[in-house]
C-alpha positions, 0 to 999 in steps of 0.5 A: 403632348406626348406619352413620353412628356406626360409621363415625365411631367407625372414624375416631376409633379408627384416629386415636387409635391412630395418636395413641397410636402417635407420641405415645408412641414420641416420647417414648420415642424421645426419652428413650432417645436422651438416655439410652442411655448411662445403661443400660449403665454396670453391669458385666458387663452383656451386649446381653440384659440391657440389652435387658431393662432398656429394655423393662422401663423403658419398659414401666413408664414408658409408664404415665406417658406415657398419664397426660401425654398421654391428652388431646392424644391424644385431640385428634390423633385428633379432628382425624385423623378430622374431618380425613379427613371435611372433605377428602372432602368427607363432612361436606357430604354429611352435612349434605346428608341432614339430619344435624346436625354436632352428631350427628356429634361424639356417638360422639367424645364417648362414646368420649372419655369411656371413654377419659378412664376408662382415665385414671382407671384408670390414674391410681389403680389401675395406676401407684400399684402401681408406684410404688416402681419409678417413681421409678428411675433409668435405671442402676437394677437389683434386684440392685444398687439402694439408697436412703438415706432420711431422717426418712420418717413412717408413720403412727403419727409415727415417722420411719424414717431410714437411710444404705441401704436394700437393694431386693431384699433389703427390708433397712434397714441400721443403721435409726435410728426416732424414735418419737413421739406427737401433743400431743391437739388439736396440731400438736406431736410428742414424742419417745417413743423411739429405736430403734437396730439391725444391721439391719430387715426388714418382715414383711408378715404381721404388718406390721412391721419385725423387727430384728437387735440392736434397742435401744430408748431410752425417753424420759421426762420425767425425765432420769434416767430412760432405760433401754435395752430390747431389741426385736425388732420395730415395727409400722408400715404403712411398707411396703418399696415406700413407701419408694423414692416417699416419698423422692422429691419426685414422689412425690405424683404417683405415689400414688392418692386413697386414698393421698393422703388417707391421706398427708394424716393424717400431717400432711406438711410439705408440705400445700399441694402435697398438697391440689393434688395432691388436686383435681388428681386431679379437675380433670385428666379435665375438663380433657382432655375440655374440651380436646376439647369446644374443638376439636370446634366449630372442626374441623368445618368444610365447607370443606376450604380452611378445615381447616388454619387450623382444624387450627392453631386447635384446637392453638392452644386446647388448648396454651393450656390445657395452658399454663394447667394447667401454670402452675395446678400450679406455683403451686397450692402456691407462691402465696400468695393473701389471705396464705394457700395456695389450691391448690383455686382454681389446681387448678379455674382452667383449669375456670373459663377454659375451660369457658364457652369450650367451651360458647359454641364448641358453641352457636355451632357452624354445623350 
């Protein structure tokens, strides 16, 4: 690596670290400052404990935070690292010895990459196994936490419905299972079968919910025909961390690829939201690096005098392609284009907008 990389990627480095710093803590700040009071309604909770709850929260949701904000990130820090260069008047003296401007923008690039993998890791392998504890709320504790769920399908069809769901313990208080099989080369289900009893618990070991007085009602054809069987388990890859993300309407969000294409085999009602989030999962690394290939050519400016419009401009570009990605997500599953949903158009919209831009803007960048 050469003194010229190295000192470039120093620059980039203590910006993005800087970035991360603010960014981050903003938004931490800000939310506990909004909901402070939520982690201290629980009864005989001490400092200590409360302590514990925020870091935990936080810790955790930080996860999220990198998620939503890798990509401003990354444009705070090219801007904190050219910033510096231009006010010194560095850039000049670079272009003096007969480097090009585009050789100095290289080592950003490479590291925007590796940072945009750190997303990818994130997005699929680290959130997804936190999911379950995502979707809490402040106030939420182990010991106390319960959930009621309604008409939750795994992937056999069966839907699993309860007024309580017990977290620590992993128990469905008075479980109601709806078992059901698909018409061959059909969207239609039919009844099978009611399960009924005290209580369930999953057992990982041979995947499945062991029941406490569990009853099954056999549905036939003939209506007469309806006898009751006692059971004492049911397979199902319904597991008990499913179950707190499957009842939340984020919960698309929070799962991985492979979850979502597993997901998309049980034929959820909510397809066009699915199929969004799966492109989505594409689109949003490109985004955050066409973002920074956006600003690149307008921050690296000879001219000091020129660096605050430029610093305005290149924030100017990148929230209008956020806005852009954010109005592309609300519609994704909501507009209706030639009398149908096409979610794979909005997911890859801001692609089409903004890429042409970015190359144009590096084409015509003065080197």
């Amino acid at each position: 690596m050469k003194i010229l990389d190295r000192y470039v990627t120093k620059n980039f480095l203590t910006g993005y670290a800087i970035a991360f710093a603010v960014l981050m803590g903003l938004r931490i700040m800000i939310d506990l400052f909004v909901n402070i009071d939520e982690f201290t309604e629980q009864a005989g909770f001490t400092v200590t404990d409360v302590l514990r709850n925020i870091s935990l929260y936080y810790g955790r949701h930080s996860l999220l935070y990198f998620r939503d904000f890798s990509g401003m990130i990354t444009v705070v820090a090219a801007v904190f690292s050219l910033g510096k260069m231009t006010r010194n008047n560095e850039l000049v003296a670079v272009m003096a010895s007969g480097v090009s401007l585009k050789r100095i923008i290289a080592p950003i690039l490479f590291l925007s990459l590796m940072f945009t993998g750190l997303y990818v890791i994130d997005q699929e392998f680290l959130i997804p196994p936190l999911a379950d504890k995502l979707v809490r709320s402040h106030d939420a504790v182990d010991e106390t936490l319960a959930y009621d769920l309604w008409f939750i399908s795994d992937s056999n069809g069966s839907l699993f419905s309860s007024l309580q769901f017990k977290v620590k313990e992993n128990v469905i208080v008075n479980p109601t299972i709806i078992t059901r099989t698909q018409r061959p080369d059909s969207i239609i289900w039919d009844v099978t079968g009611i399960i009924k009893a005290d209580s369930a618990n999953y057992d990982s070991d041979t995947k499945s919910w062991n029941f406490n007085n569990g009853v099954l009602l056999t549905v036939s054809a003939k209506q007469s025909d309806r006898p009751y069987q006692k059971i004492n388990s049911y397979k199902s890859d319904l597991m008990p961390k499913d179950i707190p993300v499957r009842r939340k309407s984020v919960q698309m969000d929070l799962l991985s690829s492979f979850e979502l294409v597993k997901l998309a085999k049980q034929s959820p009602k909510d397809l066009a939201r699915l199929y969004a989030q799966k492109h989505f999962r594409l689109t949003d690394p490109i985004v955050n690096l066409i973002m920074l290939m956006i600003s690149l050519p307008v921050l690296v400016c000879r001219d000091p005098k020129a660096l605050k419009s430029a610093v305005f401009i290149s924030f100017i570009l990148t929230g209008s392609c956020y806005i852009i990605v954010f109005l592309s997500k609300i519609l994704a599953s909501e507009a209706v284009i030639f009398g149908r949903a096409m979610p794979e158009v909005w997911a890859w919209l801001p692609i089409f907008i903004f890429l042409p831009i970015a190359f144009i803007e590096l084409d015509s960048m003065k080197t």
